[in-house]
C-alpha positions in Angstrom: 0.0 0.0 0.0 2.9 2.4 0.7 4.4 2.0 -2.7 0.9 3.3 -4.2 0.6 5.8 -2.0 4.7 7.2 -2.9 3.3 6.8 -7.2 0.4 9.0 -6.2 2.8 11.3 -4.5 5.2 10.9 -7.4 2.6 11.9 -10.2 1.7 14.7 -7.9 4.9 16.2 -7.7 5.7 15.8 -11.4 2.7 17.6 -12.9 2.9 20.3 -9.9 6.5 20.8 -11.0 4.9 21.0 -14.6 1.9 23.6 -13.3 5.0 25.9 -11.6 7.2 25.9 -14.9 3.8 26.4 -17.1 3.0 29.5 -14.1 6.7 30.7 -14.0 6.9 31.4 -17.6 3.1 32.8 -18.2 4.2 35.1 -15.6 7.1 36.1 -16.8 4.9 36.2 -20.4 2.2 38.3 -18.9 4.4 40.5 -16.9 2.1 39.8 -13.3 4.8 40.7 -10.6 5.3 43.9 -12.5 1.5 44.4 -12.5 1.3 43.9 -8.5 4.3 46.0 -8.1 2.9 49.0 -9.8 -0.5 48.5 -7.9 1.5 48.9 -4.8 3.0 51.7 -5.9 -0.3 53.5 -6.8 -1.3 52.6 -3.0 1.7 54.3 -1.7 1.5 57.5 -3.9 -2.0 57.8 -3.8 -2.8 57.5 -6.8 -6.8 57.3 -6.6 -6.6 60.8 -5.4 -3.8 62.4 -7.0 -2.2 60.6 -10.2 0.6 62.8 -10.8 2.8 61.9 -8.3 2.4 58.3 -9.5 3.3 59.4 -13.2 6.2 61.7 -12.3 7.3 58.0 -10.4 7.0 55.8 -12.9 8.0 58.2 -15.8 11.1 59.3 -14.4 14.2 58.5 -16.3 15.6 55.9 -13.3 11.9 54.2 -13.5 12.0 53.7 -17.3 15.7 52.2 -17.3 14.3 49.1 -15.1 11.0 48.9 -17.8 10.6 45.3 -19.5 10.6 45.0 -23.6 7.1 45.1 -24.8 5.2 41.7 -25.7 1.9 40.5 -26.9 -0.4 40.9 -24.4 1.7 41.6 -20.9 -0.4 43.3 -18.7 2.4 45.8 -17.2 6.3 46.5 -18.7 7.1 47.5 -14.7 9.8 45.6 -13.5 9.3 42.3 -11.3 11.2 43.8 -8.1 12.3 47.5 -6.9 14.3 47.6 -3.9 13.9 49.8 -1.1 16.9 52.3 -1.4 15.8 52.6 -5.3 12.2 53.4 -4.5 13.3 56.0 -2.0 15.9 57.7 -4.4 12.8 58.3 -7.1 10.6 58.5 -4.5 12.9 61.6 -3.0 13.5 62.5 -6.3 9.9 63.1 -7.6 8.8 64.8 -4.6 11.6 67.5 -4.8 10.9 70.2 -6.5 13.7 71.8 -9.1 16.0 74.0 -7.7 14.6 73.3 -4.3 17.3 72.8 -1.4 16.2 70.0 0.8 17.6 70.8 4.0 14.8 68.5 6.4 12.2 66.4 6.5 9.7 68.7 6.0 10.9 70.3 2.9 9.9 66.8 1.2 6.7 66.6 3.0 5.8 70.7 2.4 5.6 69.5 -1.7 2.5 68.3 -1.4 -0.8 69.4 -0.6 -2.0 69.9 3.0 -5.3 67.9 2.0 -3.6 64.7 1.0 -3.3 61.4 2.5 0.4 61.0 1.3 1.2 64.1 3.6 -0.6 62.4 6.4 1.2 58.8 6.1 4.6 61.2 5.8 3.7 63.2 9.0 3.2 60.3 11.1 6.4 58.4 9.7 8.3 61.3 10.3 7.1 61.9 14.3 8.2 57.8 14.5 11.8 58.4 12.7 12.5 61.9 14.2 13.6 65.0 12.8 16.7 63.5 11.1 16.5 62.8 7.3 18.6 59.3 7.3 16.3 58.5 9.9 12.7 59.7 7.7 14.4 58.1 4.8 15.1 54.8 6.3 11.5 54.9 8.0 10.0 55.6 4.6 12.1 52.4 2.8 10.7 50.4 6.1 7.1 51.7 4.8 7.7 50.8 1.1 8.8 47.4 2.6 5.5 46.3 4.6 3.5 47.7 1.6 5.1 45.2 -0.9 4.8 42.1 1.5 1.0 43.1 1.0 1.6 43.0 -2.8 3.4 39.5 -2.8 0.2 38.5 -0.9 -2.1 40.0 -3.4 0.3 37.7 -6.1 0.3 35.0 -4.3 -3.5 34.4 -3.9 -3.9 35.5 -8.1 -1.3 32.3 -8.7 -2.9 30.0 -6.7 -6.5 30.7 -8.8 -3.6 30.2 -11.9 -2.5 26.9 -10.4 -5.7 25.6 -9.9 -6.9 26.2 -13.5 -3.3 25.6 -14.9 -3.5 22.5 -12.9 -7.1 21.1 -14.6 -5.7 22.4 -17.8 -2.4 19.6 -17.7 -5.0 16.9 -15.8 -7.4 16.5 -18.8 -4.1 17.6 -21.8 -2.2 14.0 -19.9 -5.5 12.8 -18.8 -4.1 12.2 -15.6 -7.5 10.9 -13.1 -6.8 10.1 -9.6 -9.0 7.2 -9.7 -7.8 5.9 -12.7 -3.8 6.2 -11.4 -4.5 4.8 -8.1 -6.8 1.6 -9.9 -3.3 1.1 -12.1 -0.9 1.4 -9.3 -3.2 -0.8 -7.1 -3.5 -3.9 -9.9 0.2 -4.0 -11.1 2.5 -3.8 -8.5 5.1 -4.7 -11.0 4.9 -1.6 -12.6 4.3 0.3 -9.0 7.5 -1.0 -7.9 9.2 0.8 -11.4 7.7 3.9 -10.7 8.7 4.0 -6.9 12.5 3.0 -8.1 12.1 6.6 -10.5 10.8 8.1 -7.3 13.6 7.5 -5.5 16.3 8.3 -8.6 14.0 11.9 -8.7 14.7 12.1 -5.1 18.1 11.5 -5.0 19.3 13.8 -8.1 16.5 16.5 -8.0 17.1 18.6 -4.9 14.4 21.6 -4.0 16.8 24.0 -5.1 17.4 22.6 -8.8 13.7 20.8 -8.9 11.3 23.5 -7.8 12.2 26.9 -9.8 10.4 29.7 -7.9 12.8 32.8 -8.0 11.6 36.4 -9.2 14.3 36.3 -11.7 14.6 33.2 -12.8 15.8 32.6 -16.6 13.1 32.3 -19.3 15.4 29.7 -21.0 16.6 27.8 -18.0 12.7 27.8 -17.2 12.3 26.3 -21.0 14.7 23.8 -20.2 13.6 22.4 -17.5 9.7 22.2 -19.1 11.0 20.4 -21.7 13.0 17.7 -19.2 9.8 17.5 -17.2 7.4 16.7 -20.0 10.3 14.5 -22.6 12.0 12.6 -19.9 10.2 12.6 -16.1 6.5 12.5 -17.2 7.1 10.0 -20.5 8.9 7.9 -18.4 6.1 7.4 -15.7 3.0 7.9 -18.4 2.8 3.9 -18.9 2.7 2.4 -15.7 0.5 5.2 -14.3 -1.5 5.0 -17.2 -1.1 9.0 -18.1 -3.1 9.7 -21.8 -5.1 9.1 -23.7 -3.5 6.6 -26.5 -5.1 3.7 -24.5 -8.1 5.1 -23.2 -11.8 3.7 -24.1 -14.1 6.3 -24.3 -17.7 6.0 -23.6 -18.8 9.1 -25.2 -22.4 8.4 -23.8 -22.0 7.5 -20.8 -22.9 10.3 -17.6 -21.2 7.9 -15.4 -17.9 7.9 -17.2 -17.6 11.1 -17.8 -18.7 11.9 -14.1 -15.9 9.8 -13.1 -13.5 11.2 -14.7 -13.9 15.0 -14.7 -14.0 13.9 -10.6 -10.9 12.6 -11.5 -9.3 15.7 -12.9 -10.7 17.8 -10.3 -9.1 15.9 -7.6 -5.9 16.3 -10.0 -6.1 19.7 -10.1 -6.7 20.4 -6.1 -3.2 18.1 -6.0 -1.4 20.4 -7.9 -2.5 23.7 -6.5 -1.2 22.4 -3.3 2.4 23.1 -5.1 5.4 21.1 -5.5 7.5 21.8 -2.2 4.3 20.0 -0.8 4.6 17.1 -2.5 8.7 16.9 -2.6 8.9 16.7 1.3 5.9 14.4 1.3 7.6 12.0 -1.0 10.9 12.3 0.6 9.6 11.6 4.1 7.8 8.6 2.4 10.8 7.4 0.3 12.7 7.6 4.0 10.0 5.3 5.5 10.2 2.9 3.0 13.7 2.6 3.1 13.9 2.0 6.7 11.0 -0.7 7.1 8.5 -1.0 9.5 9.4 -0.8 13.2 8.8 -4.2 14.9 5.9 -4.5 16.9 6.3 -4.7 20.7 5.1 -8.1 22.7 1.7 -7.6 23.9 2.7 -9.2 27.1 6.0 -7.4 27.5 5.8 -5.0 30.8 6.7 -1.3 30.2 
């Protein structure tokens, strides 16, 4: 039973790896970090009430240098990350006006009007830092900080909705149903017993760091790469004994039950995936470590403790 459970696991982790290259690369594609990023940004400058500030940002000269290439459809050319100390050198930059010596904190915070909210947020990060600038300025990078772990949030919950349907997308493409893996796996243990041996080889060769590709600035063609290994080498490998697409498959194209059964199937594939691949690689390895060192011995019923 173990050894079915660790090819369930397996299959997981493969096509979760797959949904994370598919995700990595569509985001890349569609530009959605940068998207998130300048949504922050137009939080922080206020830009629901007062849009200039936010274009003098973006449209200054040190702002444009970090723009992507335009492509077919990306949502935003802003870049995927902006540091801290380079937000607060625009950010000081935009808000000084030319020719204006800056000589305290409340020559930045005089530019802008006594109405706004951004004059507000200032005020009360100033009275926290003090009256020295390196202090306001380190306060405000602290602010811009806190602000972007909201944005990362805001990212993280749109790619899990992107998982989910990237996952039922690759389910139904390698028509991989639960019930129909764990029926194979549970009626040839031959075959299990091949597919827990490539668990263990994935184990052993694949650590997180190589396997599971979730950096900001990862390389589009290292991402390629590794898509291409996934789908030619991992997945073909294990589509056989798991009995992954749709060469063999009998359809019964009038049948409510079939059908019910397997879009259950993919469904239960999909909710899998979105649970990510770092799930699934420490489940297998602490499965793939229990394997390999047996079953403990059960104690004598009779024995005294």
């Amino acid at each position: 039973m173990l050894e079915v459970i660790i090819g369930m696991v397996f299959i997981y982790l493969l096509l979760s790896l797959l949904a994370t290259t598919l995700n990595e690369l569509t985001a890349a594609w569609r530009g959605w970090r940068g998207f998130y990023m300048e949504e922050a940004l137009k939080k922080i400058l206020n830009y629901a009430e007062d849009p200039k500030l936010f274009e003098k940002f973006t449209g200054s000269a040190f702002f444009n240098q970090l723009r992507k290439h335009k492509t077919l459809l990306r949502v935003s050319r802003a870049p995927s990350y902006l540091s801290s100390s380079t937000f607060a050198s625009i950010f000081f930059k935009v808000l000084k006006n030319k020719d204006q010596s800056i000589q305290k904190v409340e020559d930045f915070i005089a530019t802008l009007p006594e109405d706004s909210k951004l004059r507000e947020i200032l005020n009360q990060l100033k009275e926290e830092s003090g009256e020295k600038l390196e202090d306001f300025k380190k306060r405000v990078e602290t602010w811009y900080e806190e602000v972007m772990e909201r944005a990362c949030g805001w990212y993280k919950r749109h790619m899990q909705v992107v998982t989910l349907l990237m996952g039922l997308g690759i389910a139904v493409f390698f028509n991989a149903d639960t019930f129909k893996i764990y029926e194979q796996l549970s009626t040839n243990p031959e075959e299990t017993l091949k597919i827990v041996a490539q668990a263990s080889q994935f184990i052993e060769h694949y650590p997180p760091s190589d396997s599971i590709k979730t950096s900001q600035s990862a390389d589009v063609e290292a991402i390629k790469a590794q898509l291409n290994s996934l789908v030619n080498q991992d997945i073909e490998n294990a589509k056989n004994p798991l009995g992954l697409g749709w060469e063999n498959e009998v359809v019964e194209s009038g049948s409510f039950s079939y059908w019910g059964m397997k879009i259950m199937g993919w469904l239960v594939t999909a909710l899998a995936i979105s649970l990510g691949a770092p799930f699934w690689f420490d489940l297998l390895k602490k499965m793939i470590r229990m394997r390999g060192s047996g079953y403990l011995p059960q104690r004598n019923k009779s024995a005294k403790v």
